[in-house]
C-alpha positions as CSV (number, residue, x, y, z in Angstrom):
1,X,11.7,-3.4,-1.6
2,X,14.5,-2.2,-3.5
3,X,16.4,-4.1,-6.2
4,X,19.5,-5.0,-3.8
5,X,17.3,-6.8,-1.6
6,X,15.6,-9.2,-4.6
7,X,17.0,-12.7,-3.8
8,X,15.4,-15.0,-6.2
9,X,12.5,-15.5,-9.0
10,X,9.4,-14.9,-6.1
11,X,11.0,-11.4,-5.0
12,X,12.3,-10.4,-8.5
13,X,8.7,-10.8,-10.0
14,X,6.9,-9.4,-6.7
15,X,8.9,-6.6,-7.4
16,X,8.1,-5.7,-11.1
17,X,4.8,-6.8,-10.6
18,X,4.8,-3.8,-7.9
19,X,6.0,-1.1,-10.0
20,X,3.6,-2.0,-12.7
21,X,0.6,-1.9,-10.4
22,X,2.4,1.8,-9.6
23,X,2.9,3.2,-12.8
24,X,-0.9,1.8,-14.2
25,X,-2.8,2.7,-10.8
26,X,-4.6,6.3,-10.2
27,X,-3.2,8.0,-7.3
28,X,-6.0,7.9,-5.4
29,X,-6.1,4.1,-5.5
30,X,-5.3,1.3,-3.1
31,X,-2.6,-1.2,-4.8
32,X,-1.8,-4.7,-3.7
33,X,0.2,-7.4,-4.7
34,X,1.1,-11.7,-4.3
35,X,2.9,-13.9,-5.6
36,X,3.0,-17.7,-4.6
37,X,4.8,-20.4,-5.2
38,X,1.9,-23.1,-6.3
39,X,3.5,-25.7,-3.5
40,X,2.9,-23.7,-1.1
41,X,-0.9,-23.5,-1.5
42,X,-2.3,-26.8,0.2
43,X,-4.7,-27.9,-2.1
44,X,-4.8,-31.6,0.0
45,X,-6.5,-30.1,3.2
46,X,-9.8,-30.0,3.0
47,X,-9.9,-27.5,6.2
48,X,-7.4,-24.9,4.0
49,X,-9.9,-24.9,1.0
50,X,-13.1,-24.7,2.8
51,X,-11.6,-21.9,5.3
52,X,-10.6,-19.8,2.5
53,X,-12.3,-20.6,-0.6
54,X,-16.4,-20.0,-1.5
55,X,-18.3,-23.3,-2.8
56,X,-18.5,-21.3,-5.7
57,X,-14.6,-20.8,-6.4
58,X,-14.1,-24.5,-5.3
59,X,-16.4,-25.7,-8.5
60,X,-14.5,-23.8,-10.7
61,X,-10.8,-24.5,-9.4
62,X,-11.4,-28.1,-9.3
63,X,-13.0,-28.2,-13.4
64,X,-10.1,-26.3,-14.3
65,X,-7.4,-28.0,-16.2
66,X,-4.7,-26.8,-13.3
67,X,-6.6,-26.9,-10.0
68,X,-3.5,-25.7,-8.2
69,X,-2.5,-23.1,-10.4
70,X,-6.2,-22.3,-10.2
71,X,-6.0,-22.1,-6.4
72,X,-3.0,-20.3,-6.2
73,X,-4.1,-17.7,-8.0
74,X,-7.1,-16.9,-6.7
75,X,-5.5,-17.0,-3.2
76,X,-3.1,-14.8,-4.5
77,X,-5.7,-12.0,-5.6
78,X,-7.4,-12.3,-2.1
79,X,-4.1,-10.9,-0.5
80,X,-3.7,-8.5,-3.4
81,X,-7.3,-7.3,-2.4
82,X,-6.8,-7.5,1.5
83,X,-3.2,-4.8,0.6
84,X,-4.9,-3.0,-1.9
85,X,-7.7,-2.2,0.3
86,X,-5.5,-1.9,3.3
87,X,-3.7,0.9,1.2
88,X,-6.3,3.0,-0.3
89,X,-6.4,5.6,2.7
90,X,-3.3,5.5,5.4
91,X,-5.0,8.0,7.7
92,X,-7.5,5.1,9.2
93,X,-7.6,2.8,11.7
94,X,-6.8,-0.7,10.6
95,X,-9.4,-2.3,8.5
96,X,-8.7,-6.1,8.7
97,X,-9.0,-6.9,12.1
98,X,-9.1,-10.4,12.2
99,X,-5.8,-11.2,12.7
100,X,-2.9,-12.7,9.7
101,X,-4.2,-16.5,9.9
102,X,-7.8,-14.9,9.7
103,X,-10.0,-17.4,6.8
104,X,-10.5,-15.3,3.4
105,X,-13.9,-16.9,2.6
106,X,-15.4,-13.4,2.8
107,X,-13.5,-12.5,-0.3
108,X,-14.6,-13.9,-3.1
109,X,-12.8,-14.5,-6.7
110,X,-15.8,-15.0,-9.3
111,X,-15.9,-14.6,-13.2
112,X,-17.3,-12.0,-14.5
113,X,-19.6,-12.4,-17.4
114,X,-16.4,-10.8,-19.5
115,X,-14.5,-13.6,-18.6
116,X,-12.4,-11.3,-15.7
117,X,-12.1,-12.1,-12.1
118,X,-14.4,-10.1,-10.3
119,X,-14.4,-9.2,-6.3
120,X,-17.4,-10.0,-4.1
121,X,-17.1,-8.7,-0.6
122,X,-19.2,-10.7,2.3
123,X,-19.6,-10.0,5.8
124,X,-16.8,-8.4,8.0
125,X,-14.7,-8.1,4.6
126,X,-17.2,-6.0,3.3
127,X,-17.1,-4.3,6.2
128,X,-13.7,-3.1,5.8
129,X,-14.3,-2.3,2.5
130,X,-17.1,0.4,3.7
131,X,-14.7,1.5,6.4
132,X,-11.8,2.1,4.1
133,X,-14.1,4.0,1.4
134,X,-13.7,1.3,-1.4
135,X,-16.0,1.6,-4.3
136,X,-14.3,-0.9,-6.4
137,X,-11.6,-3.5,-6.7
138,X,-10.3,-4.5,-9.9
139,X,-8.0,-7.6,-10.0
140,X,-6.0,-9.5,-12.7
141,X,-4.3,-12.8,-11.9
142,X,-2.0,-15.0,-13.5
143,X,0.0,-18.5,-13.7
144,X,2.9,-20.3,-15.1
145,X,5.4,-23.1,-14.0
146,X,5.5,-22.8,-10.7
147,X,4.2,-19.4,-9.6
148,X,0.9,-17.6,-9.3
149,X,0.8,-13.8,-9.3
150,X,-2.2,-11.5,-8.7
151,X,-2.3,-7.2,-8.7
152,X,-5.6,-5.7,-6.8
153,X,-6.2,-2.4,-7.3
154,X,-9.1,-0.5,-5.1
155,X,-10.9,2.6,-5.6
């Protein structure tokens, strides 16, 4: 994306939030970014949050003092984990397989003891994780008005 292309607040911060993951990353890392608008995360069906989210990640979203925010973002870092690993090596075969409406339960969003999200692979997602040669994902996520924003990066 280049800046002539940038056609409102979503783009414009997807953007910087890019070239910072760029500039911080190792070259031999896997980057990956989202950014959501907090509307368009459906917090009112019950089939979205138990397709996508762990039992564990709903307890916490739903005692936080935002739920949606808290929803949004950790959706957000699942598709910053799904490019970042997707990007770590270009010369294989495509790693998520599942299709783009695929559910994103496998990737889990927990707290670390530190008090930092931390990424827990399950199933066919840690699957692709083996296949792509990830060792580690490191994400950071945030939240304000009306956006959520997360950066993966994978190693």
């Amino acid at each position: 994306m280049d800046k002539k292309s940038l056609q409102g607040p979503k783009e414009a911060l997807q953007y910087l939030a890019e070239q910072q993951a760029r500039t911080l990353a190792p070259s031999s890392s896997g980057i990956g970014v989202d950014i959501e608008l907090l509307d368009d995360i459906n917090i009112e069906s019950d089939t979205f949050i138990e397709r996508n989210f762990t039992e564990r990640e709903q307890k916490y979203c739903w005692g936080r003092p935002n739920p949606h925010a808290s929803f949004a973002g950790k959706w957000c870092a699942k598709e910053a984990v799904i490019k970042a690993v997707s990007s770590l090596n270009l010369n294989i075969p495509k790693v998520w397989n599942k299709g783009d409406a695929a559910p994103l339960i496998e990737i889990e969003i927990d707290i670390a003891q530190s008090g930092a999200p931390r990424v827990i692979f399950y199933g066919d997602a840690k699957a692709a994780c083996d296949q792509a040669g990830v060792s580690t994902v490191k994400v950071s996520i945030s939240h304000i008005d009306a956006f959520a924003i997360a950066t993966a990066i994978a190693q």
